[in-house]
VEXNUKE-499481 format. One record per residue (C-alpha): residue in three letters; y, z, x. Coordinates in steps of 0.05 Angstrom, whole numbers, padded with zeros to 5 digits, always signed. Each point is the difference from the previous one (the first is absolute). Layout:
N
ALAYZX
...
END
This chain:
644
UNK+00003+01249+01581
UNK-00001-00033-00075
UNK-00046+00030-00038
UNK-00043-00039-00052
UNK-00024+00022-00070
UNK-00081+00002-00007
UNK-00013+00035-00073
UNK-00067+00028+00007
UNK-00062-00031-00001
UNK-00020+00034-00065
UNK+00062-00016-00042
UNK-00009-00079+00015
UNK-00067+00000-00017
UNK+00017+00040-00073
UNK+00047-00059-00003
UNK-00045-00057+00012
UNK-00051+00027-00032
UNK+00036+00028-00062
UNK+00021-00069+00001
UNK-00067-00039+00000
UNK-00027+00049-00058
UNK+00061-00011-00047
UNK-00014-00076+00015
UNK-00072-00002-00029
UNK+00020+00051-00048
UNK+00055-00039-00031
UNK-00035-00075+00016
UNK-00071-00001+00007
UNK-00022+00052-00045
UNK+00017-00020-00073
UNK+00041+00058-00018
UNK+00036+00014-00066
UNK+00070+00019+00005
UNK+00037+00023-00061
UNK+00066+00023+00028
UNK+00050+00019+00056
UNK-00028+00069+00004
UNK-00079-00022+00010
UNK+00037-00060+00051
UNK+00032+00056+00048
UNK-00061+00043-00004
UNK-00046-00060+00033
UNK+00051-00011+00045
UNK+00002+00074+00016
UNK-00069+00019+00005
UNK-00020-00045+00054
UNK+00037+00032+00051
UNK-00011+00070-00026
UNK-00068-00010+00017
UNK+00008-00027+00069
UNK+00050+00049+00014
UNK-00062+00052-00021
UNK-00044-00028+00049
UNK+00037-00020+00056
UNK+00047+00058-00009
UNK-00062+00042+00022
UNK+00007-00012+00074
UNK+00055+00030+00025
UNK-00042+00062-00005
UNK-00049-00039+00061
UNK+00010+00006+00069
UNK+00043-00072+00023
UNK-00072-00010+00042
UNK-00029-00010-00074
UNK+00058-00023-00045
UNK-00011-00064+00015
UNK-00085+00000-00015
UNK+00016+00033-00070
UNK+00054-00050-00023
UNK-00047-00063+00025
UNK-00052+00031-00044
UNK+00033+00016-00051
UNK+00029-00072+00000
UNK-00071-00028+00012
UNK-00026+00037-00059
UNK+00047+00003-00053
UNK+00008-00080+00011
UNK-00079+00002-00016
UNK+00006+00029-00057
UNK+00057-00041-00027
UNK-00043-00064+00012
UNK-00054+00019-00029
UNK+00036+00022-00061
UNK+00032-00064+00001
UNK-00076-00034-00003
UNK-00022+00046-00048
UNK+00056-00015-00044
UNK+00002-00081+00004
UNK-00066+00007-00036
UNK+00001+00054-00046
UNK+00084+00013-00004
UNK-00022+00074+00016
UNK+00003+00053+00045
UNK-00055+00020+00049
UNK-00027+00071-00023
UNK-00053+00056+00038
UNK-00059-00023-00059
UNK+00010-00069+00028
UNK+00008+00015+00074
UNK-00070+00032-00009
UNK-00030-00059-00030
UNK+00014-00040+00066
UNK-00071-00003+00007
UNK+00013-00067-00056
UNK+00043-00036+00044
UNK-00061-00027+00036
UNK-00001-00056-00071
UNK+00067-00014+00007
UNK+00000-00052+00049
UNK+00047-00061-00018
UNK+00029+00036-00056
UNK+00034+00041+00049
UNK+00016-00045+00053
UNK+00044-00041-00054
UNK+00041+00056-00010
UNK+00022-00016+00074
UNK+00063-00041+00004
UNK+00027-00027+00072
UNK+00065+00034-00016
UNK-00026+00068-00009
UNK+00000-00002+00086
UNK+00083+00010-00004
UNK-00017+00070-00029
UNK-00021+00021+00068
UNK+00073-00019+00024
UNK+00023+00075+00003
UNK-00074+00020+00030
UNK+00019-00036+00059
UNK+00067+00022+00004
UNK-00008+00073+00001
UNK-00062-00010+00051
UNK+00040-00038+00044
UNK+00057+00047+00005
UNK-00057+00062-00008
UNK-00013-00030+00079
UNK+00066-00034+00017
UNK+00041+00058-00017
UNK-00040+00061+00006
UNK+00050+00044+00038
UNK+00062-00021-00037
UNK-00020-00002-00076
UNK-00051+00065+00007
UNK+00040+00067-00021
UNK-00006+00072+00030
UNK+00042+00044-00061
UNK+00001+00067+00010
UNK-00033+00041-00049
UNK+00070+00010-00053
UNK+00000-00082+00004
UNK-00076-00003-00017
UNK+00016+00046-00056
UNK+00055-00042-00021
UNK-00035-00056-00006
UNK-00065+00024-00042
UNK+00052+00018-00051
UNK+00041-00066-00003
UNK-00077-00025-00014
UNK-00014+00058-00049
UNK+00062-00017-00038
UNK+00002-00072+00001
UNK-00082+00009-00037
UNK+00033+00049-00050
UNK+00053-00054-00018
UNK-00058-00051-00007
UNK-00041+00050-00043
UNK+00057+00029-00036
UNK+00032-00078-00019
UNK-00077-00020-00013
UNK-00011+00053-00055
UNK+00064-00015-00033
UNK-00018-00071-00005
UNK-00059+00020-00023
UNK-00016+00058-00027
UNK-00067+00028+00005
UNK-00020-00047+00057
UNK-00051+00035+00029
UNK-00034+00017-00059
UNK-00017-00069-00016
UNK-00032-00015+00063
UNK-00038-00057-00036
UNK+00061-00047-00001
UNK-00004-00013+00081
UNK+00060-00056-00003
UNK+00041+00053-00019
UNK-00010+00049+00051
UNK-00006-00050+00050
UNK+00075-00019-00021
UNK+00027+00068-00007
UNK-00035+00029+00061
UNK-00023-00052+00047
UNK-00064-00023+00019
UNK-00013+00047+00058
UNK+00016+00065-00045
UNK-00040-00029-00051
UNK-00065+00000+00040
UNK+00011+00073+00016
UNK+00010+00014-00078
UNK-00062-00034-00012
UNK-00039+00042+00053
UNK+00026+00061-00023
UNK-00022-00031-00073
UNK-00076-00021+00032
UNK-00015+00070+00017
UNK+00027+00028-00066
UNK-00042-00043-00035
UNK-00061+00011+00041
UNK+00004+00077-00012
UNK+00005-00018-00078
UNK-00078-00003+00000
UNK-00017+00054+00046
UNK+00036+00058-00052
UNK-00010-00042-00060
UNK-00043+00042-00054
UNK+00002-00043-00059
UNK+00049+00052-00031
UNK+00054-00075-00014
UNK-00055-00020-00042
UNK+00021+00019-00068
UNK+00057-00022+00008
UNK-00010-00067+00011
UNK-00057+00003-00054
UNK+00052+00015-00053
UNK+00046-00058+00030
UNK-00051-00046-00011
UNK-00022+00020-00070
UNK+00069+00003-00023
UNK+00036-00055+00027
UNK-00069-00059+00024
UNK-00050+00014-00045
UNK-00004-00057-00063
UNK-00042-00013-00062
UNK-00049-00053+00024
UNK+00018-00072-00023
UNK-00028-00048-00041
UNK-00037-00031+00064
UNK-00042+00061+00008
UNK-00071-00014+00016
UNK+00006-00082-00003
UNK-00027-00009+00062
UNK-00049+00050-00005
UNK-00063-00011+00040
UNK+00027-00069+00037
UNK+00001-00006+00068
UNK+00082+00013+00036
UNK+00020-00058+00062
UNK+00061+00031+00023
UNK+00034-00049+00046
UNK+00063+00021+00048
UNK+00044-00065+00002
UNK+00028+00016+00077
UNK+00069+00002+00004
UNK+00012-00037-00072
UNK+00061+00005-00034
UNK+00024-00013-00072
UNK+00054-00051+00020
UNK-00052-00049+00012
UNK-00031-00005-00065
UNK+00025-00054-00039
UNK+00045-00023+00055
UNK+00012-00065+00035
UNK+00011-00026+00073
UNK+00029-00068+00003
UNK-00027-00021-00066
UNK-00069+00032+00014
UNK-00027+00066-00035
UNK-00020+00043+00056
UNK-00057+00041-00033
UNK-00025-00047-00054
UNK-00062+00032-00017
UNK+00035+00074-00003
UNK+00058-00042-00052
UNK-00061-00020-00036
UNK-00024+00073-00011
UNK+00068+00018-00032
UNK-00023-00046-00059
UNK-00068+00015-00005
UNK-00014+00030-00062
UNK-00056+00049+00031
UNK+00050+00027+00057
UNK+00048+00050-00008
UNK+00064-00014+00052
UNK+00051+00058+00006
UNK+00066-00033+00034
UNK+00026+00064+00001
UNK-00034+00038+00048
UNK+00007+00029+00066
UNK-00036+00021+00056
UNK+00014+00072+00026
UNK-00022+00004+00069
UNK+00040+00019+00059
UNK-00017+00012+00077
UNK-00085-00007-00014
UNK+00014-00073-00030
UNK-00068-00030-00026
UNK-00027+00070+00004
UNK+00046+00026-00032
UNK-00011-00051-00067
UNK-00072+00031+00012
UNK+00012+00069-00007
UNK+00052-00018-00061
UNK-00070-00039-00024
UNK-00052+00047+00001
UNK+00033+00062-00010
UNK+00068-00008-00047
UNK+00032+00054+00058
UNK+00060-00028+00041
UNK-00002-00014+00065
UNK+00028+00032+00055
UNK+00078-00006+00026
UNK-00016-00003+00072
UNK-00068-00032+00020
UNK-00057-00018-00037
UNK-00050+00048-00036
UNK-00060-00043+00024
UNK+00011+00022+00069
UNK+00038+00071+00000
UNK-00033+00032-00065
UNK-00070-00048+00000
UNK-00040+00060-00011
UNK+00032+00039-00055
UNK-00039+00009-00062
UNK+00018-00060-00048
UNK-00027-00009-00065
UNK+00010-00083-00002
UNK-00027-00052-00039
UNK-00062-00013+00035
UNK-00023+00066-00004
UNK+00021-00004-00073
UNK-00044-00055-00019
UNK-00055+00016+00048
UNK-00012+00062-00051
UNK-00006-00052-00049
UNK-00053-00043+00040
UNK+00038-00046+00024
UNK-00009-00031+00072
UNK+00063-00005+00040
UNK+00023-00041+00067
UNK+00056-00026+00038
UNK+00005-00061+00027
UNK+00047-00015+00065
UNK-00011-00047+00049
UNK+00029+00043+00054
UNK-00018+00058+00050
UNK-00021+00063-00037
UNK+00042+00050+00036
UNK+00061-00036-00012
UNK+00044+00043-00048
UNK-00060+00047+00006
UNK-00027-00030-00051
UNK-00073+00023+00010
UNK+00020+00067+00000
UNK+00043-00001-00061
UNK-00055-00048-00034
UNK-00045+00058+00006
UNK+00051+00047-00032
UNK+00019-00045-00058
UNK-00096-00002-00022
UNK-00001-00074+00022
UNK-00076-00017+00007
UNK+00014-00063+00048
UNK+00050-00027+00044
UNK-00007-00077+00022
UNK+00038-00002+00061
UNK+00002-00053+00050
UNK-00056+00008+00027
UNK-00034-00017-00069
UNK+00026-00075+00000
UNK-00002-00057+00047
UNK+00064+00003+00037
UNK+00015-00063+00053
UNK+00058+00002+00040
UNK-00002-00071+00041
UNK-00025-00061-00002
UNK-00003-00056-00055
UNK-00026+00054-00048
UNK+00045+00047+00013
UNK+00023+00040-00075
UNK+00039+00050+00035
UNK+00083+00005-00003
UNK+00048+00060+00017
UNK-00032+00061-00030
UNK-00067-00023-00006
UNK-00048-00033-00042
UNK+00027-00053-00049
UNK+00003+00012-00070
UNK-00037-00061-00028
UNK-00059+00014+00046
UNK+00004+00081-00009
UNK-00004-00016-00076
UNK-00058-00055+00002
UNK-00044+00054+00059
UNK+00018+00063-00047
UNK-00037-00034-00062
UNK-00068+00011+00021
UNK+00008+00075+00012
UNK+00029+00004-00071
UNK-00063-00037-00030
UNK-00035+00063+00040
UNK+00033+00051-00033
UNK-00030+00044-00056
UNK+00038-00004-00068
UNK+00053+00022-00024
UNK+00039-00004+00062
UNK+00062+00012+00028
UNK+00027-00044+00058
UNK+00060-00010+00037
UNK+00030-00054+00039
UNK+00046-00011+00049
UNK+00037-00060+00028
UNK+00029-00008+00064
UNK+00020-00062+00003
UNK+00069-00001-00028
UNK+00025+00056+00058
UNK+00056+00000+00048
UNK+00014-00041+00039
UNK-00031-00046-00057
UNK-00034-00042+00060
UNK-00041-00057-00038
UNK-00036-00070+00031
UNK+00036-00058-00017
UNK-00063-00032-00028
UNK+00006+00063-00042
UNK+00066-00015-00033
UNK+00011-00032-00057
UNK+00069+00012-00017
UNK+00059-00005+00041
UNK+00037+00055+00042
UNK+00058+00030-00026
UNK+00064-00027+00039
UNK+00045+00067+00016
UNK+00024+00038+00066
UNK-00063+00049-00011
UNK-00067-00025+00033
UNK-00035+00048-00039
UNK+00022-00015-00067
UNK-00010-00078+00013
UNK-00072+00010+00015
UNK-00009+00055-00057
UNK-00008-00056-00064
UNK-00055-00044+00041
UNK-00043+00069+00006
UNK+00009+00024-00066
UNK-00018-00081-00023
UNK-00062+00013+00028
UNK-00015+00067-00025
UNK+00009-00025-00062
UNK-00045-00050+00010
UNK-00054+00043+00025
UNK+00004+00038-00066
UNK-00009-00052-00037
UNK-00068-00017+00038
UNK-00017+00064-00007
UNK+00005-00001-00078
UNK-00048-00064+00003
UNK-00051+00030+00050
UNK-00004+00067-00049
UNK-00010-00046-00048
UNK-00057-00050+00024
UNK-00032+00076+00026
UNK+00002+00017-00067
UNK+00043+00065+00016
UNK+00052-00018-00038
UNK-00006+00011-00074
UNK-00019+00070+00002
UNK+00054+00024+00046
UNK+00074+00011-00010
UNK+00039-00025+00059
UNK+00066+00035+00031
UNK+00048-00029+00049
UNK+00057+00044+00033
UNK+00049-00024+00052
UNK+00006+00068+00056
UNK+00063-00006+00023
UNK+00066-00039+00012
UNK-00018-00057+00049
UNK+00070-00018+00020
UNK+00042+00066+00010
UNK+00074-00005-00001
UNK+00007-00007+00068
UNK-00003-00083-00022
UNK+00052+00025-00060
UNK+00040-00065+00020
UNK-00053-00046-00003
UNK-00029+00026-00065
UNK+00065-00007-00035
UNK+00003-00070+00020
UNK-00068-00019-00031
UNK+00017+00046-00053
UNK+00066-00026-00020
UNK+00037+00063-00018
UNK+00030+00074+00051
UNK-00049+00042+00030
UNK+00035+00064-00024
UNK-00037+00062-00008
UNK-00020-00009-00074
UNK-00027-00063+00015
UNK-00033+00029+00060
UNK-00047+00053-00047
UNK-00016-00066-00039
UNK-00020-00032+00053
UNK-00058+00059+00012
UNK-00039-00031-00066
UNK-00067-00019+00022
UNK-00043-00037-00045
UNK-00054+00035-00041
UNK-00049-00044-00043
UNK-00064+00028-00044
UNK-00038-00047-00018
UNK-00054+00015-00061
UNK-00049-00064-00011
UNK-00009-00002-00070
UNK+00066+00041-00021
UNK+00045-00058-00035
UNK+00054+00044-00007
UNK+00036-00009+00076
UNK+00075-00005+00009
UNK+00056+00017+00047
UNK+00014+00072-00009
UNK+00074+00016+00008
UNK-00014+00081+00012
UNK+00025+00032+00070
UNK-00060+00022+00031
UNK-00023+00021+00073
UNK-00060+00009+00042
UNK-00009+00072-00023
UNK-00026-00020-00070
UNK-00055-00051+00025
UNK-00050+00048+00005
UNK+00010+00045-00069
UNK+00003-00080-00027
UNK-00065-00021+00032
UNK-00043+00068-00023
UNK+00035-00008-00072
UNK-00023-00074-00004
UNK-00073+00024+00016
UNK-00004+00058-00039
UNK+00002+00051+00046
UNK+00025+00066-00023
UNK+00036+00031+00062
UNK+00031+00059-00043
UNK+00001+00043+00051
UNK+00033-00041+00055
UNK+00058+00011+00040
UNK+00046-00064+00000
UNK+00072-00018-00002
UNK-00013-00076-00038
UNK-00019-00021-00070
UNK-00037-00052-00030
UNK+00043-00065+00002
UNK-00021-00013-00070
UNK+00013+00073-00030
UNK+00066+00008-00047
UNK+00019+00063+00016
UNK+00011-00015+00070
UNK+00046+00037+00048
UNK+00062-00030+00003
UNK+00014-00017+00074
UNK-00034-00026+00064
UNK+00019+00035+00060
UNK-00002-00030+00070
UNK-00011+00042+00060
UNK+00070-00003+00023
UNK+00021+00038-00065
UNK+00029-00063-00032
UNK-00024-00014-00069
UNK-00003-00054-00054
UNK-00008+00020-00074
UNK-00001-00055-00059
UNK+00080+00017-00006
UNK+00025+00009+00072
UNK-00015-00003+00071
UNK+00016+00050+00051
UNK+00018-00023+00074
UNK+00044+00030+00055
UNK+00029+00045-00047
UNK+00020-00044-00049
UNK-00024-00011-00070
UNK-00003-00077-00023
UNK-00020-00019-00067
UNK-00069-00034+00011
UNK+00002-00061-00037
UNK+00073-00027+00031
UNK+00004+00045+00066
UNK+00070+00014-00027
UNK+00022+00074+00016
UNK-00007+00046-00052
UNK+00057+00035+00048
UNK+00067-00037+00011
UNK+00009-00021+00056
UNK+00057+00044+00028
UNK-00052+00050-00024
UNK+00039+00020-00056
UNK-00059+00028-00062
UNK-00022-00047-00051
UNK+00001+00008-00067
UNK-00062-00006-00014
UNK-00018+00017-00074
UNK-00069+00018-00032
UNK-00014-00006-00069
UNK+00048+00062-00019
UNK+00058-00034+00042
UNK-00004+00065+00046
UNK+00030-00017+00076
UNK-00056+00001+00056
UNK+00022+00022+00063
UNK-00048-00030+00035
UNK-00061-00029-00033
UNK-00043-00010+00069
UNK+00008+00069+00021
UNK-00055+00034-00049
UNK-00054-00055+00023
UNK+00023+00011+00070
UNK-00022+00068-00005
UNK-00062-00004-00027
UNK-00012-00054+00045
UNK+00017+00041+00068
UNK-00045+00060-00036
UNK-00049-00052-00008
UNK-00013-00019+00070
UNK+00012+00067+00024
UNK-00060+00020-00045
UNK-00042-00055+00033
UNK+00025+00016+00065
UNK-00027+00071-00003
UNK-00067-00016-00027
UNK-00007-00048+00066
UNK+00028+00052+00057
UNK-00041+00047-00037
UNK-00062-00026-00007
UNK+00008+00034-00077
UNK-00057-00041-00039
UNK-00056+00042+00045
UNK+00022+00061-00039
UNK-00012-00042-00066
UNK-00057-00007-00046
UNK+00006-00070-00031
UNK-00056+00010-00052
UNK+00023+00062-00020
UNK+00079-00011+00006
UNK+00012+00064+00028
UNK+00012+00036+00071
UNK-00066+00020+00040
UNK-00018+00063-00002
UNK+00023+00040+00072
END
């Protein structure tokens, strides 16, 4: 009798399912690919993985061979989708932190359910397959190896992981130790290994604050001192005594200020700002957040530390010892609130709120929120910003004086949902939905500021209060990299890609006369030594990683969480150095050195590499003070250690 070929069940579905990973890998997930080398190693590290976990059960009984490879198939193509959700809206990776903060996807609503494309049901294709044959074929395609085979087979798996490993670390060195950079491990490692790296890296981190005993302190004391510390500027103490409206422009980003769609400026009121001469508008600076997102601009607010690489502080470190800006000023008498038009749990905010010495928190339940009807002021996230702004006024009329209040927007946030009574510009006309609808949101968040500015001023709360505006984060992430460089008019590469993280950051001083656009890189870590310097606050003995915005002696580079970098000369991005102002390399580009000369005509090897360092010792600094919990072992009126 002819005898027909059936490879096992197990080797067809490393196959198809190798093959569906590499697919979203290489197409759906925006992944940068520099050379041949990093090409072969995304093509290779799909399948390594499968072969991993379907490998695994030829050491089962045939009776359950065929249960463990329909779970594993079941699972693992869970895991891909919902990395592929993830990722549409934040071009990320999911990480533990964030799997534990599942308890916010109860807000998403719509915002997720756009992420969902009809398409995305052809990645079930090889689900289907390897159930149907699980049941079709389950005499002919389970195997029965005798123990040697078994053996043999663990090590073809063992080895083919080594070759991954071994051709990851040579195309990139270190990779593991710069866990904060998930796109590379994702590429060098795969997706699947990656979340097992980044469990084994959740419970390292969690036993950071168990043994910590403050002993890292003086260490990062001296850091500080040495390399943050300035002379205060010449703004010291302006402000002193006035009254601080912080508002957080949602998902706002630089390239809309003093920028048109067909013909029409899309933030006219923001444009105006940038001329004012009692606003200072730095069009160089960059938010700094990562997986935490608005939070994460909060924590970069209030306490000049960076946030986290995986998660957000609000939710996995909410009750650490901080020493943030409303506890600052509070020991100065002033009054401090939040105002957020959105469920008080959400990013754990009340928890962290309490941390951070906030006396109030105006959450949704403090406005009038209507979600029907002909009265309805509700869209996408929550309340709308023109009526959050015109309800919040009264409660600021409340408040004792000096005070210091923060706001923040929803309106402009993905998907960028907005009434068409509501519009008053036109959609964007590209092949993304979300960046289309992106301009008529930020329109009207632009005009809701500008309402704002008039109600503070008919409430009289306007002339004795300085007023700071922030965008959080990116809005459109480059998973819409095609679209944007259509409205943009120029390559998405990475350069541009850091300069597209500028967010717009505004202070506005009534009275001041002196405003202009500042052309200084800045980030959100020096908003809140800029804020107590502008009051006159004295925080000597603070622990911080920014500087005052308006200081001389400044340090010379702002970091991102990723590790890149931008300094007033160069910008650092995927390991490459670009010269700032014309995103030419400072490298060629065979990657042949530069000769790059200083003002004794000495060759530089590589004039990125000393900021890099300090940068990655930076963060790491920051990093430990978090996992830590260091700043309860710290006396910040006496600027020493607590005593034991």
């Amino acid at each position: 009798m002819k005898r027909t070929f059936t490879a096992p069940l197990y080797i067809l579905a490393t196959v198809l399912f190798g093959l569906k990973t590499y697919i979203i890998y290489r197409f759906l997930f925006n992944i940068s690919l520099d050379n041949a080398m990093q090409e072969f190693i995304l093509l290779l590290n799909p399948f390594v993985s499968a072969f991993l976990a379907f490998g695994l059960s030829v050491l089962f009984s045939r009776k359950w061979q065929m249960r463990y490879i329909r779970f594993i198939s079941l699972v693992g193509s869970i895991i891909l989708y919902i990395n592929l959700i993830f990722y549409r809206h934040f071009s990320d990776f999911l990480t533990v932190p964030v799997l534990m903060q599942g308890s916010n996807a109860a807000d998403l609503g719509g915002s997720v359910l756009s992420l969902i494309y009809p398409q995305d049901i052809l990645l079930l294709l090889d689900l289907a397959i390897i159930w149907f044959l699980s049941y079709r074929y389950k005499k002919t395609m389970t195997v029965d190896y005798v123990r040697r085979k078994k053996v043999s087979t663990m090590a073809a798996i063992a080895a083919v992981v080594v070759i991954n490993i071994g051709l990851a670390e040579a195309e990139r060195p270190q990779l593991f130790t710069r866990g904060f950079d998930r796109e590379y491990l994702v590429k060098n490692i795969g997706l699947f290994n990656f979340h097992v790296y980044d469990a084994v890296m959740q419970s390292k981190t969690e036993a950071q604050r168990v043994f910590a005993d403050g002993n890292e302190l003086p260490e990062i004391l001296s850091y500080v001192n040495e390399e943050v510390e300035t002379e205060k500027s010449a703004k010291f103490g302006q402000a002193e005594g006035k009254n601080v409206i912080f508002i957080s422009l949602e998902s706002m980003q630089s390239f809309l200020i003093n920028n048109e769609l067909n013909g029409e400026e899309v933030t006219p009121f923001l444009n105006s700002l940038t001329e004012d001469k009692d606003t200072y508008y730095f069009e160089n600076f960059y938010h700094q957040t990562e997986q935490g997102k608005t939070s994460d601009s909060e924590f970069l607010v209030e306490n000049s530390i960076y946030p986290l690489p995986r998660g957000a502080v609000f939710f996995t470190h909410g009750q650490n010892e901080y020493n943030g800006t409303p506890e600052i000023l509070g020991q100065s008498d002033y009054t401090t609130a939040v105002f957020h038009s959105n469920n008080s749990s959400f990013w754990n905010r009340d928890v962290m709120y309490d941390s951070l010495g906030y006396d109030t928190f105006y959450d949704e339940n403090s406005y009038d929120v209507i979600t029907e009807g002909e009265d309805q002021n509700t869209v996408g996230w929550g309340l709308m910003d023109k009526p959050f702004f015109e309800q919040s006024i009264p409660y600021l009329q409340e408040m004792d004086k000096p005070y210091y209040s923060k706001f923040i927007t929803l309106t402009n946030h993905h998907p960028f949902d907005l009434p068409e009574e509501e519009a008053t510009i036109d959609q964007f006309d590209s092949n993304s939905q979300t960046l289309n609808k992106y301009f008529q949101t930020a329109r009207y968040t632009d005009e809701a500021v500008q309402q704002f500015f008039e109600q503070l001023k008919e409430s009289g709360e306007y002339e004795d209060s300085i007023i700071v505006m922030m965008g959080d984060h990116y809005g459109i992430s480059e998973y819409h990299n095609k679209a944007m460089s259509q409205y943009l008019g120029k390559d998405i590469t990475p350069y541009q890609q850091v300069q597209n993280q500028r967010v717009p950051f505004f202070i506005h001083i009534p009275g001041d006369g002196n405003g202009q656009v500042m052309e200084q890189v800045a980030g959100q870590i020096d908003v809140k030594p800029t804020i107590l310097s502008l009051l006159g606050v004295d925080a000597e003995h603070d622990i911080q990683f920014g500087n005052d915005v308006f200081a001389e002696d400044r340090k010379d580079f702002t970091a991102l969480r990723n590790g890149d970098f931008i300094s007033d000369e160069y910008l650092f991005t995927n390991d490459m150095c670009y010269d700032r102002l014309t995103g030419e390399p400072a490298e060629d580009i065979e990657g042949e050195e530069a000769e790059i000369s200083g003002e004794t005509g000495e060759h530089i090897e590589s004039v990125c590499e000393p900021i890099q360092e300090q940068v990655t010792k930076e963060l790491n600094y920051s990093d430990r003070i978090i996992y830590g919990d260091l700043l309860r072992f710290y006396d910040f009126q006496e600027g020493k250690e607590k005593a034991s």
